[in-house]
Every structure is written in structure tokens, then in C-alpha cells.
C-alpha positions as CSV (number, residue, x, y, z in Angstrom):
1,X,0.0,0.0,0.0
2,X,1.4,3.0,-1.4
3,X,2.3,5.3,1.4
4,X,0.2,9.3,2.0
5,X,2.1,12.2,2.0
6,X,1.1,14.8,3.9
7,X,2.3,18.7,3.6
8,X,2.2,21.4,6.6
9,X,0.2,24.0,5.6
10,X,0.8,27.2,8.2
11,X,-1.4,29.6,9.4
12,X,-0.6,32.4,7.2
13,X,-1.1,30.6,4.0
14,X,-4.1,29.1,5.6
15,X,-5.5,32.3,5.5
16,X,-4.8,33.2,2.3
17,X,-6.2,29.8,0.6
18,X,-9.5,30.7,2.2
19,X,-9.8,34.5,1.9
20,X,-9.4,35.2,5.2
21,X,-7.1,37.8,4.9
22,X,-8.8,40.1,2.3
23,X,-11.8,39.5,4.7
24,X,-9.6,41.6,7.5
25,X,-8.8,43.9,5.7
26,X,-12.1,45.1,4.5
27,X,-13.2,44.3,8.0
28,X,-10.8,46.8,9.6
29,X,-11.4,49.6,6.7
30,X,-15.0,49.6,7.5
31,X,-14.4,49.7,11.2
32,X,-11.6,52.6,10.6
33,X,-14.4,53.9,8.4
34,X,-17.2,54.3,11.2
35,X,-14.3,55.7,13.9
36,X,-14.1,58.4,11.6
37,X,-17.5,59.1,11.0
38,X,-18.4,58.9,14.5
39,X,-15.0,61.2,15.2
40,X,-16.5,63.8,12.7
41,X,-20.3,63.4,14.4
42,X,-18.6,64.1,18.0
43,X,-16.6,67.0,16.5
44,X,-20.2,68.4,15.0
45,X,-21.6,68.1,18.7
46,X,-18.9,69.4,20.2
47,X,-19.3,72.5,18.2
48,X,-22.7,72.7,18.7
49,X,-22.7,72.3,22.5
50,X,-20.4,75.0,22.6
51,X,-22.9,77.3,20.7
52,X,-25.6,76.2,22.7
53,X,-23.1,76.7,25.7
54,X,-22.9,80.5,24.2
55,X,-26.5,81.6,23.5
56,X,-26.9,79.8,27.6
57,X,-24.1,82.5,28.8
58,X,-25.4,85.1,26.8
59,X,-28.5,85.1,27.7
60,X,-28.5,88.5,30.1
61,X,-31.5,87.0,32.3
62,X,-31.0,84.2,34.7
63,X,-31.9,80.8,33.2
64,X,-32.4,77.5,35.4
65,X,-33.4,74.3,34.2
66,X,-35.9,71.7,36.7
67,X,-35.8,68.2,36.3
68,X,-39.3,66.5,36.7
69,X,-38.4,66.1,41.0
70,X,-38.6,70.2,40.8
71,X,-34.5,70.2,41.6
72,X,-32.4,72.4,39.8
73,X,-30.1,70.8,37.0
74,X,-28.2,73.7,34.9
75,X,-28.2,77.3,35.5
76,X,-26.5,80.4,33.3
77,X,-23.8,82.5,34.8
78,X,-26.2,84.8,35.5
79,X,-28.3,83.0,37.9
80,X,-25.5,82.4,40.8
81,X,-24.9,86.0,40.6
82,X,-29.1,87.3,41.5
83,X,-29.7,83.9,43.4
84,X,-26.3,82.5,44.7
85,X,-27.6,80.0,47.6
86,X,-31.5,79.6,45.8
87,X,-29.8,78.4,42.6
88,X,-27.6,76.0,43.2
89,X,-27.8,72.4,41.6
90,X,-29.9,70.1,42.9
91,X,-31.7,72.8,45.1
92,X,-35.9,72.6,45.0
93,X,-38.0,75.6,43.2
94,X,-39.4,75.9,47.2
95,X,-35.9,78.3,48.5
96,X,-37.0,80.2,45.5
97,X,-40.6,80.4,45.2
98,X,-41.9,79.4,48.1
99,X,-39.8,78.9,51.0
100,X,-42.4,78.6,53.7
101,X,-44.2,75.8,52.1
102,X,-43.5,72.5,50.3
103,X,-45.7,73.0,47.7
104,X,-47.1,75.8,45.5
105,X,-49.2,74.6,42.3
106,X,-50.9,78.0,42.2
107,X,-48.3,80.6,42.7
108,X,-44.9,78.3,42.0
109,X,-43.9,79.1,38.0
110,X,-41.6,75.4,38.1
111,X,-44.6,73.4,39.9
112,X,-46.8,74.9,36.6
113,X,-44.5,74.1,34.1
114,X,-43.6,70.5,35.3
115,X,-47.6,70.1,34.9
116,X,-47.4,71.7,31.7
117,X,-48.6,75.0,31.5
118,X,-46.3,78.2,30.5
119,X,-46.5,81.0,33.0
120,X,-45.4,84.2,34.1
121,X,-45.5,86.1,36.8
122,X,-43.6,88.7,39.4
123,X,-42.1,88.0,42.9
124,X,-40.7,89.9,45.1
125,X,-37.4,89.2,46.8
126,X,-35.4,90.1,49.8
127,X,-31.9,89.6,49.5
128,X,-29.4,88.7,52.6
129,X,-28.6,92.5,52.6
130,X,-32.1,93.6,53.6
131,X,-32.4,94.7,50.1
132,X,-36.1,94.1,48.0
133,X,-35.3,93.5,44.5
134,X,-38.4,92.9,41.8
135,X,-38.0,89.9,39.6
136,X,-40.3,88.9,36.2
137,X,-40.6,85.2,35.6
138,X,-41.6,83.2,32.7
139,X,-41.5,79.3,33.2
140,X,-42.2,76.5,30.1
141,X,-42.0,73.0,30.4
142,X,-39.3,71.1,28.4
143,X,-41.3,68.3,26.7
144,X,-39.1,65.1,26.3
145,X,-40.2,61.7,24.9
146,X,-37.8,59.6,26.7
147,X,-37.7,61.6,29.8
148,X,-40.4,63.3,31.9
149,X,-41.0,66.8,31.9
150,X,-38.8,69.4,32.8
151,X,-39.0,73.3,33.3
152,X,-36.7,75.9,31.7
153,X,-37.2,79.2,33.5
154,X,-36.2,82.7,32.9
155,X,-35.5,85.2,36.0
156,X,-35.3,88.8,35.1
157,X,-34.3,91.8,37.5
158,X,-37.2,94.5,37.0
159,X,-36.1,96.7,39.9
160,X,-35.1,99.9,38.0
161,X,-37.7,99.1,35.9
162,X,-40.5,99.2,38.7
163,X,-38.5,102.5,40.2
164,X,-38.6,103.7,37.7
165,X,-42.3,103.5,36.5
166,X,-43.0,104.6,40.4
167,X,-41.4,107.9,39.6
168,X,-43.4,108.3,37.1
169,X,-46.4,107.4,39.2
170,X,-45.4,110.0,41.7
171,X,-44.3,112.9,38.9
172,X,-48.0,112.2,37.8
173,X,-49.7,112.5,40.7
174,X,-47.6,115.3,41.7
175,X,-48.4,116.9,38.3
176,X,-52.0,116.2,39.4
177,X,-51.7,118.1,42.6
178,X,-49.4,121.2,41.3
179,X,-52.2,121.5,39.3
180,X,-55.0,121.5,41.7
181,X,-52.9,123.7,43.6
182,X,-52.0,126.3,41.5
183,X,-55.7,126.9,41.1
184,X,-56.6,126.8,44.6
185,X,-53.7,129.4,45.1
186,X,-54.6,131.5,42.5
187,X,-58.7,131.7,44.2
188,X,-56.7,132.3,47.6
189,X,-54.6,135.2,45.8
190,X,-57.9,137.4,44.7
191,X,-59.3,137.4,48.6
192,X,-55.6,138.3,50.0
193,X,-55.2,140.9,47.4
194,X,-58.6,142.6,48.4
195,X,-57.6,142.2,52.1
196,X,-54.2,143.4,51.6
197,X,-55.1,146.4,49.4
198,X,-58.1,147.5,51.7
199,X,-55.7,147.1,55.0
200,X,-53.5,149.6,53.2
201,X,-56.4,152.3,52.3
202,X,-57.6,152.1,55.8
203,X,-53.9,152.7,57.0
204,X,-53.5,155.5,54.7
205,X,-56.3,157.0,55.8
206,X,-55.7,156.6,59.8
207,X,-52.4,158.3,58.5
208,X,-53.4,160.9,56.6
209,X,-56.5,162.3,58.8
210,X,-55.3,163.9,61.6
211,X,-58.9,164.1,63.4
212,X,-58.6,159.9,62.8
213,X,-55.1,160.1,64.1
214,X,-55.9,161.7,67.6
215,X,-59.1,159.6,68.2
216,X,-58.4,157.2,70.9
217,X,-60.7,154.8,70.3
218,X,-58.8,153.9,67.0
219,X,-55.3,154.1,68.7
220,X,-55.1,150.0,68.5
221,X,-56.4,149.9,65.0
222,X,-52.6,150.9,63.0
223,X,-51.1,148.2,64.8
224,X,-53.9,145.4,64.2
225,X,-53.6,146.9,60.0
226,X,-50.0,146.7,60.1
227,X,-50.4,142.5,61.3
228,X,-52.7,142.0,58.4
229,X,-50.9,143.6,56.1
230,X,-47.9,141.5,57.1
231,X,-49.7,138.4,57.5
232,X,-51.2,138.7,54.2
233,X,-48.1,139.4,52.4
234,X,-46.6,136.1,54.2
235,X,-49.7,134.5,53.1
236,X,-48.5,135.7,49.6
237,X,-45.3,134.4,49.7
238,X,-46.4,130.8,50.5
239,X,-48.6,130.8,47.6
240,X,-46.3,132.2,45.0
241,X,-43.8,129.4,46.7
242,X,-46.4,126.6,46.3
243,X,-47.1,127.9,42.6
244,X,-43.1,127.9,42.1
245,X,-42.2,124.4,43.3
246,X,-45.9,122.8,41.5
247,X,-44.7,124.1,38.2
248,X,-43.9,121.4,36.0
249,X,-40.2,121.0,35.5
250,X,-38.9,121.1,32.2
251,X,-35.6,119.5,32.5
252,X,-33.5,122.8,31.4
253,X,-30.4,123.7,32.8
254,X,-29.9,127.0,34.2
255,X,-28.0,129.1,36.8
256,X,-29.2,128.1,40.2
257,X,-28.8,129.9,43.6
258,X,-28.9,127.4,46.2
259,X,-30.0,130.0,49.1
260,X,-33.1,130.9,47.0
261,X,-34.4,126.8,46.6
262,X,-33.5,126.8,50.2
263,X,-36.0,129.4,50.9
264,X,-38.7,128.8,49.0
265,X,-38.5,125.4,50.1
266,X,-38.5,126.6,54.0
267,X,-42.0,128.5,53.1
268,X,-43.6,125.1,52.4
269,X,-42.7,123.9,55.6
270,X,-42.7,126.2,58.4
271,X,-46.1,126.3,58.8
272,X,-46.0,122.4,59.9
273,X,-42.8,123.3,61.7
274,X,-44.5,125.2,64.0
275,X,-47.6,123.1,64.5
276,X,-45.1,120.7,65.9
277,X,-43.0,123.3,67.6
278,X,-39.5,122.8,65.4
279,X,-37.4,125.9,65.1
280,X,-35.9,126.3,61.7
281,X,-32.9,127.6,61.8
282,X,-31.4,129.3,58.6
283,X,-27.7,129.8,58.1
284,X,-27.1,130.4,54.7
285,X,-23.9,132.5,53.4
286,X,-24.5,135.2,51.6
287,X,-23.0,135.8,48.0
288,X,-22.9,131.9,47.6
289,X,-21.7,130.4,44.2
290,X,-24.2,130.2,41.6
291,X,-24.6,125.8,40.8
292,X,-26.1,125.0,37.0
293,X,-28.4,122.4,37.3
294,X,-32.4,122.0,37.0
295,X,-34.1,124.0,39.7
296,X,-37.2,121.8,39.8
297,X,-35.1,118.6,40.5
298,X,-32.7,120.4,43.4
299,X,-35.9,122.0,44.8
300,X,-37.5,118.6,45.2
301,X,-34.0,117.3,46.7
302,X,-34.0,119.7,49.6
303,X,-37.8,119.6,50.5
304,X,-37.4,115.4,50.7
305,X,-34.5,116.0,53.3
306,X,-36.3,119.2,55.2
307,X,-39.5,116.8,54.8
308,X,-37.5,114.0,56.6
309,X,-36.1,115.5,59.2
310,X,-39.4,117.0,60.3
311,X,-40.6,112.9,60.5
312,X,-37.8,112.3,62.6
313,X,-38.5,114.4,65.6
314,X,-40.8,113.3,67.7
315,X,-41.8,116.3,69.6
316,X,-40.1,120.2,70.1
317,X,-36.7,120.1,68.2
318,X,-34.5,121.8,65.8
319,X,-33.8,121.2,62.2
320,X,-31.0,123.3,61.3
321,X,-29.9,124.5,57.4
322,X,-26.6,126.2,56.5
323,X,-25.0,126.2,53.2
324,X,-21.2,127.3,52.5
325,X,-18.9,126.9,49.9
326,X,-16.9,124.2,50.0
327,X,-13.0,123.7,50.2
328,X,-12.9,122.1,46.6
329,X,-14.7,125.3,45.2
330,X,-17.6,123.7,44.8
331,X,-20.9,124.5,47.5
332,X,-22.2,122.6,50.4
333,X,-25.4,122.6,52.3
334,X,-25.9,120.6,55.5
335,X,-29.3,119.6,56.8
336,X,-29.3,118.8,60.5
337,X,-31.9,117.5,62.7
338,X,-32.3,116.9,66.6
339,X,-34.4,113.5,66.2
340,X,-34.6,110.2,66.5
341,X,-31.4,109.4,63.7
342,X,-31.0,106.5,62.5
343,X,-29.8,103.0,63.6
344,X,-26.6,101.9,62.2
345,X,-27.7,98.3,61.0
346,X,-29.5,100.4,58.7
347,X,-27.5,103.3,57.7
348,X,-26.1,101.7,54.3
349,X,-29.5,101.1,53.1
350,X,-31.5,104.3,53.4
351,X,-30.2,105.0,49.9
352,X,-31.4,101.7,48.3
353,X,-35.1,102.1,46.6
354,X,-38.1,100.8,48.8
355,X,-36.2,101.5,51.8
356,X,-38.0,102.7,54.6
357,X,-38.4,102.4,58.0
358,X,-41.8,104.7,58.2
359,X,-45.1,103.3,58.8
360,X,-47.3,101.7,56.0
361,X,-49.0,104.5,53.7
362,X,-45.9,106.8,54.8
363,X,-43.5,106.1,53.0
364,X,-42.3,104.3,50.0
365,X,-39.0,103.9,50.6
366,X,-38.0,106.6,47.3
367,X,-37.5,110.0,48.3
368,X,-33.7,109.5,49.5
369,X,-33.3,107.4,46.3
370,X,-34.4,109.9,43.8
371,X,-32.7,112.7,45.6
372,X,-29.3,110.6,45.4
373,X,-30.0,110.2,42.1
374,X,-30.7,113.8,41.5
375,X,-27.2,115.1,43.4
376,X,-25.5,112.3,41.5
377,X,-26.7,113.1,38.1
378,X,-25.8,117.2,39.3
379,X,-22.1,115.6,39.3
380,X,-22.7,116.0,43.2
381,X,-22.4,113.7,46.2
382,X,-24.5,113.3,49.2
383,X,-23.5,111.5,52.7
384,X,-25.0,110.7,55.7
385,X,-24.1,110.7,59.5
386,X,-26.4,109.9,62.1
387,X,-26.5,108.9,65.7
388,X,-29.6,106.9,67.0
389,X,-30.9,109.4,70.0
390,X,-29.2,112.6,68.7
391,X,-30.0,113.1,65.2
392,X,-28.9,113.0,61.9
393,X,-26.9,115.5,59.4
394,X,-27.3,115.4,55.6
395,X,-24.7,117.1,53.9
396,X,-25.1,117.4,49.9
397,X,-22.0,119.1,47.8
398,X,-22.4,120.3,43.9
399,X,-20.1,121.8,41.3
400,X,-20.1,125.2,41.4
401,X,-20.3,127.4,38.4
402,X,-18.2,130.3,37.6
């Protein structure tokens, strides 16, 4: 029997008697094929996650997104820096919205969106500072097929928009009154001008007829003529005072003596000074530089801090005003009062807007704003110093003009 020979065959050429090798190859090019497709595709996200990333940051309002639980996932840049405890991830819509219950579904904007309704509303918040800030909200849920629904919600700071449309408020309704008092003053004006001018004749006369003259019986009557004459013309002062400061302010820039808004601003307010028996004491220099600014806004400054410091005594006191001119050439004009001052926990606040310490329906909280804004947009300063039990001193500096 004839005897089988048999030949070693090895691996390698194994493979390439039955293909195998071409079969790798193509193999591995279609793999290396995908890696680069899939390289590209993460590349493209990439990319867009940073644009996304972008418009997120960009975004000037705060932005917070909710998972379906109600806890905070992402938040913009901008969110940390209006809400830095509220908004941090993994904190609940209730340290926001409604920290002194659990749960809100009628006032809370991310309880509403997680049940699918868009909202928007405004909330008021108080920051660690003592501070109230006003916020507008808009919530909408984030509808996802493989997850449940979220919220994306948009915080924006409306503060010095809601100042500002309460100064407006308040220039209206003092528009409203300037007007209703310029034509009560001018009805008041006709009577005092008839009492006036017949106080006169009748003091002529007692002057000019001797036979009146020597009649005792009227020896009392040139001194009781000579009161209401005087008290009429005072009379006539307040008015044309009270006409002065309800005239609408144009805005115009003009040559502005100090001493005179001073004054007519004193006439307002004596009257209630001594109702509550406050002396007013007035030491302004004389010749005092000339400031250029708008008359109407500077008389509204100095009657909110004369105003003030009539509130804070409690009682007979003394609210004293002296103006100078300053050591940097500019002028100066202190405000003092004997009353209650202020505490210091609350001395770098009274210029914030809404801050007050007055009683409900006293007080909004804007008159030292607006008057800080006035002085600062005068190119002024204004400054404060106060002890509780003694009184307080408000001392305002503007630019001269020479």
C-alpha cells in the first residue's frame, strides 16, 4: 500500500487559501471607516454644545433648568450672581418660590410648568442684605419623549424698571396736585389781594387824617392793620412758593442759587414746623456760588430731606440749614436735625429704593433714592451721618459754576 504524503500547511497561508485575509482587511477599513465618521459626528456636537453653551451664557437674564423632582439641574452665569444659595444644583423651586411651604401649584412658576402649562408672573425678593429686588418670571416646560417633563425658566431683574415707573407714578400725581394747587392758590390770591389792598387804604387814611389820628378809640387799630398787612403778604409768599415748586419741570439747565431753593422750600414747611414746635434755623452765606443744574429737580431734593427730618422728631426740636462753599470750590449745604437718627444696622441702606423704616401709607421707601440720584446726576455727592438718639446731618455738595 502506497504510502500518503502529507504537507504542513501554516497559518498564514491558511488564511490566504481561504480569503481570510482580504476578509480583515475590509473588515478593519469599514471599522476605521465608522471611527471616523463617528470622530466627525462628536466633533459636529462638540461645536454645537459649545454654541448652545454661548447663547446659555449670553443670555442676560437668569436661566435655570428643573428636572421632573422640581430640583435644579443647569443654571446660566447669570443665575448664581441674582440667586447664589437659591440656585444651586440640585436645590428645589421651594428656597426660591416658596420657601415657607413645600408645595405651591398655584403661585410656583416650576410646579406649573412641570404640569405643563407656561406662566409668568412677578415676585418679590429680599436679599441677605435687607435689600427688595423685583424679579419677572416666565416658566415653560421642556417636553421630552424619553424623559419626563422638565422646566426651563427665565428670572429677570425688573427693579429699576418698577422704580422707575413709580417715579413716574409719583411725577403724575404730583403733576396732578401742582395743578389743583395752582388753582386753589390762584382763588386764595384774589381774597388776600382785596384784604391786603383795603388794610393799606384804611392805614393811609388813619395816616393821613389827623382828626382819625388823635381819636383814641382807634389808637389799637394801625397796629392790628400793620399784622394784616404783614400776615397777608406772608400769606402771599407761600402761595407764590407753592405755585413755584408745582410748576412742571422742564428739565433745562440754568443758573441756580442754592440760598433761593433753600428758601422757597423753608416756606412750604414752616407752617408744619410750627404746628409741631421745630425751630428752623437758617444759616445760609451770603454771596454763595451760583450751581447749574435743574431747579425743579434740586428743589425737590432739599424739600425730601427738610420733609424727613421734620418725621424724625418726635416732639419740640430743631432742624437746622446752612450752606457754605466748599474747600474744593464747589458748594455745600448741611441739613441737621435733633431727632430720632438712624440706627446703624440700617445706615447703608437708606439709599437703596423701597427702603424705609416709616409706617405703611408713609412712605415708600424713594425719596432719599431719587434725591441721590438727582445730586449724583448734578455731578454731586451726598452723605450721611447719624447717631440713634441725637439726630442725623445730611450734607449734599455740587459743582459750582463760575
Amino acid at each position: 500500500m502506497a504510502e500518503v504524503k502529507r504537507t504542513a500547511v501554516d497559518e498564514s497561508s491558511l488564511e490566504r487559501l481561504l480569503g481570510l485575509e482580504s476578509s480583515k482587511i475590509g473588515f478593519y477599513s469599514e471599522v476605521k471607516q465608522k471611527i471616523h465618521e463617528l470622530e466627525a459626528a462628536n466633533l459636529g456636537l462638540r461645536v454645537k454644545s459649545g454654541e448652545l453653551q454661548a447663547v446659555f451664557n449670553a443670555i442676560s437674564d437668569g436661566v435655570v433648568i428643573f428636572d421632573h423632582h422640581g430640583l435644579i439641574q443647569h443654571r446660566n452665569h447669570v443665575a448664581p450672581a441674582l440667586f447664589p444659595e437659591e440656585t444651586v444644583v440640585g436645590q428645589g423651586c421651594r428656597a426660591l418660590f416658596h420657601p415657607d411651604c413645600d408645595l405651591s401649584p398655584e403661585s410656583c412658576p416650576v410646579e406649573q410648568a412641570l404640569g405643563g402649562s407656561s406662566c409668568q408672573l412677578s415676585f418679590t425678593f429680599t436679599l441677605g442684605s435687607g435689600e427688595s429686588r423685583f424679579f419677572d418670571v416666565t416658566a415653560t416646560p421642556i417636553e421630552d419623549p424619553n424623559e419626563k417633563t422638565r422646566a426651563l425658566v427665565f428670572i429677570r431683574d425688573v427693579t429699576e424698571k418698577r422704580l422707575n415707573e413709580l417715579q413716574l407714578m409719583q411725577a403724575e400725581k404730583m403733576s396732578s396736585i401742582g395743578m389743583l394747587a395752582a388753582g386753589v392758590a390762584h382763588e386764595i390770591n384774589n381774597p388776600l389781594t382785596s384784604v391786603a389792598g383795603y388794610s393799606e387804604a384804611l392805614l393811609r387814611r388813619l395816616r393821613d387824617d389827623r382828626s382819625l389820628a388823635e381819636d383814641g378809640r382807634l389808637v389799637d387799630f394801625r397796629k392790628y392793620l400793620e399784622v394784616i398787612i404783614r400776615e397777608a403778604y406772608r400769606c402771599k409768599c407761600i402761595i407764590d412758593s407753592l405755585l413755584s415748586f408745582s410748576r412742571k419741570s422742564e428739565g433745562a439747565v440754568g443758573m441756580v442759587d442754592i440760598n433761593a431753593i433753600i428758601s422757597e422750600v423753608l416756606e412750604l414747611v414752616r407752617p408744619r414746623a410750627r404746628n409741631e414746635t421745630i425751630e428752623i434755623r437758617e444759616l445760609l452765606q451770603p454771596g454763595l456760588s451760583l450751581v447749574k443744574g435743574d431747579s425743579s429737580g434740586l428743589r425737590q431734593v432739599f424739600l425730601n430731606l427738610t420733609v424727613n427730618a421734620l418725621q424724625a422728631i418726635k416732639g419740640p426740636g430743631v432742624i437746622q440749614i446752612a450752606t457754605c462753599d466748599g474747600e474744593d470750590g464747589g458748594v455745600c449745604a448741611i441739613i441737621s436735625d435733633t431727632g430720632c437718627g438712624i440706627d446703624p444696622a440700617i445706615q447703608e441702606h437708606i439709599w437703596d429704593p423701597f427702603f424705609t423704616t416709616k409706617e405703611v401709607g408713609k412712605g415708600v421707601g424713594l425719596g432719599l433714592s431719587v434725591s441721590y440720584n438727582i445730586i449724583k446726576r448734578h455731578g454731586g455727592e451726598m452723605s450721611m451721618e447719624s447717631t440713634p438718639g441725637k439726630g442725623s446731618k445730611f450734607t449734599v455738595r455740587l459743582p459750582s459754576c463760575h
